[in-house]
N, C-alpha and C positions, 0 to 999 in steps of 0.2 A: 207838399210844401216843404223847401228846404231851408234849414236850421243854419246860419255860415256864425262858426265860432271865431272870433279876434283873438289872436296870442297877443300876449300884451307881456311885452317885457317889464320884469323889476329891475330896478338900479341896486349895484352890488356895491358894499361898501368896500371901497379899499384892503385887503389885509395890510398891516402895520409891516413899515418893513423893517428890517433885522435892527437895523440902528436906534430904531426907536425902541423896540422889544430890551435891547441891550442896554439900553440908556437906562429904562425903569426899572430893570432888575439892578443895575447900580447905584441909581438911586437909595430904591428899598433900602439895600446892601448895606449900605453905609448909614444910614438913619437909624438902622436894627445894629452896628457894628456900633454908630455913638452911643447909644441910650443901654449899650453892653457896658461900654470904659465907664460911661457915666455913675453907671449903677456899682461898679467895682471899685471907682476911686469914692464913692459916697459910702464906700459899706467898708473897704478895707481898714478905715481906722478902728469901725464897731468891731471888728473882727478879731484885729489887732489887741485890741481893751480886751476882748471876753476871754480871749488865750491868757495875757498876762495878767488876771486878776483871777484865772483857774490853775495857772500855774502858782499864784503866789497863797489860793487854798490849799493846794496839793500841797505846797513845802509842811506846811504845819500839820497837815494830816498823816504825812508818812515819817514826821518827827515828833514822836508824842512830849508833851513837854514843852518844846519848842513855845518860847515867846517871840522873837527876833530872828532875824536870820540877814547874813553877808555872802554879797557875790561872789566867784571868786574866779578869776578867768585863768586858763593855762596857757603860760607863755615860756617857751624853751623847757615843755616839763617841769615847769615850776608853776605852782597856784598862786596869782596873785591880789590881794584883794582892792575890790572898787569900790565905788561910791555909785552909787541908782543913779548921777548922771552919765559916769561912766561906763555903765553897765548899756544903757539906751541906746549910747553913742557906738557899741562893739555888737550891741543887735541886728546894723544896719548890713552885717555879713552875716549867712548863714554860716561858714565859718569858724564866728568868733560864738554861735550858737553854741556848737556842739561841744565846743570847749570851754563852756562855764558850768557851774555845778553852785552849790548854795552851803553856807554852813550857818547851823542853826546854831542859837543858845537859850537857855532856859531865864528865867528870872531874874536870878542873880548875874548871870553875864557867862556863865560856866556852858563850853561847847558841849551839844548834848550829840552830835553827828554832822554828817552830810546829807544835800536832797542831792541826787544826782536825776537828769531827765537822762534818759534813752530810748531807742530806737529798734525796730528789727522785723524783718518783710513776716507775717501771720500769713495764714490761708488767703483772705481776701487782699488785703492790702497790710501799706506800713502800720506798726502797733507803737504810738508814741506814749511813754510811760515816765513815768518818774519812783525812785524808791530811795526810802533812808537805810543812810549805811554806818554804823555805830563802829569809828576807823579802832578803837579800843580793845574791843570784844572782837573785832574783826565778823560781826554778823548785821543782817538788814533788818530791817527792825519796822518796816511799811513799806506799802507798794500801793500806787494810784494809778491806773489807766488816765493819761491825756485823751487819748485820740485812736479810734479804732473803726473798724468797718466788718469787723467780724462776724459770721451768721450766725443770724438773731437764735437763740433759744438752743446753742451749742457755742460758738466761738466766744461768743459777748459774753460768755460766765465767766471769763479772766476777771471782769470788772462787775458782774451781776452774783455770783455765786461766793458767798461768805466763806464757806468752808474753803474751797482756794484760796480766800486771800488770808486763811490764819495761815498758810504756810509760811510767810514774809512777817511773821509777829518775830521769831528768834530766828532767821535761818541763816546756817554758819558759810560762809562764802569757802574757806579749808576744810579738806580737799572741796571740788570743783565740786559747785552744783548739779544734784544729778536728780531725774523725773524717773517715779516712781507709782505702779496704780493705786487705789484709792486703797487705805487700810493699811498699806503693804510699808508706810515709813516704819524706817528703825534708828535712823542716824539725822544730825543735825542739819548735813548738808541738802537731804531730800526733800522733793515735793512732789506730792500726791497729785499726778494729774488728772485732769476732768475727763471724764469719761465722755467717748463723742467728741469731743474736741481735743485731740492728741499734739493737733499739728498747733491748735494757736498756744495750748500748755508746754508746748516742748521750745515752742517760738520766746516765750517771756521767759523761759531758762536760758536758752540760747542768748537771750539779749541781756540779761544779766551776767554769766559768766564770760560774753565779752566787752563790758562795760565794766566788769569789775578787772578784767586785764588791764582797759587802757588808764584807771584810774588808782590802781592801787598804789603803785610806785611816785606817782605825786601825790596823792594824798599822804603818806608815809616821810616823802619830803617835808612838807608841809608841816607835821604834828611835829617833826624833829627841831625844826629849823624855827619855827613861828612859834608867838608867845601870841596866841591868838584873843583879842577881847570883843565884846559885843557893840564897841563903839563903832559909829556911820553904819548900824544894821537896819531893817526895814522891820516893822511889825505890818 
């Protein structure tokens, strides 16, 4: 007895072709690109706020003393001071960023220094920093980490390791900042760097001594020329 087997075809679905394949990854594309912008323009104000209310801790932390503090922006080499709406209105260029700096005063209205923010490439990335500068005594008198990305449990003791940051209680900007190992200070201008992390201790010198280049000579201006008072300051 013979057995006769029927081939019995199945129906193939179509493959999708290219236009349509291309269509839905454009789609995705742009749904996943709005709900990017969406999320950036929703978050850059929070972003915005938590910078400027860490910068305006840091002023007072690396100005001891400090109750009050005024902007002060550089225009043709000359420091000029604003008012916090003008200050806002010169944010909106990175720019007019780099060229502001802050002067504090104490209680009575008497300038106790400068905050000055700066900058400068670390191991990992840029090291945003702020330190006070006592234009009188001609030395820094604090120093705060902004913004770092330093490796965790060596780089990040610029801002994590206490002993580092007593180097910035008195230190003399004359002569030139200069890095020094651990134990081994003897003069006013050194700082003892972190052992294990050379390059980001050598990077926050680096970024001081030239930040105190581009600021010296107007600030200097400034204490000459200006009879400076605490009036239009921010607390």
């Amino acid at each position: 007895m013979s057995v006769t087997t029927e081939h019995i075809d199945i129906p193939q679905e179509p493959e999708p072709s290219s236009f349509r394949l291309i269509s839905s990854l454009g789609i995705a594309g742009f749904f996943s690109g709005l709900l990017l912008v969406s999320a950036f323009i929703y978050t850059r104000p929070l972003i915005e706020a938590n910078k400027k209310e860490a910068l305006r801790v840091a002023i007072f932390k690396v100005l001891p003393g400090c109750d009050s503090y005024s902007a002060l922006i550089l225009i043709d080499n000359k420091l000029i001071k604003v008012s916090d709406t003008e200050t806002d209105n010169n944010k909106s260029s990175e720019d007019a960023e780099a060229k502001q700096i802050f002067a504090g005063f104490d209680s009575s209205g008497s300038l106790i220094g400068f905050a000055i923010p700066a900058s400068e490439p670390g191991f990992q990335d840029i090291i945003g920093a702020i330190y006070g500068f006592e234009a009188t005594k001609q030395i820094i008198i604090g120093f705060e980490v902004l913004e770092s990305k330093e490796t965790p449990g060596l780089g990040d003791k610029i801002f994590k390791d206490p002993d580092f940051k007593t180097n910035f209680i008195a230190l003399s900007v004359e002569p030139e900042i200069v890095g020094v190992k651990k134990n081994e200070k003897t003069s006013e201008n050194e700082v003892e760097t972190i052992t294990g992390a050379t390059i980001s201790s050598k990077a926050v010198i680096r970024m001081l001594n030239n930040s105190m280049e581009q600021w010296m000579e107007p600030i200097s201006i400034f204490m000459t020329e200006t009879d400076i008072t605490a009036q239009q300051s921010t607390k």
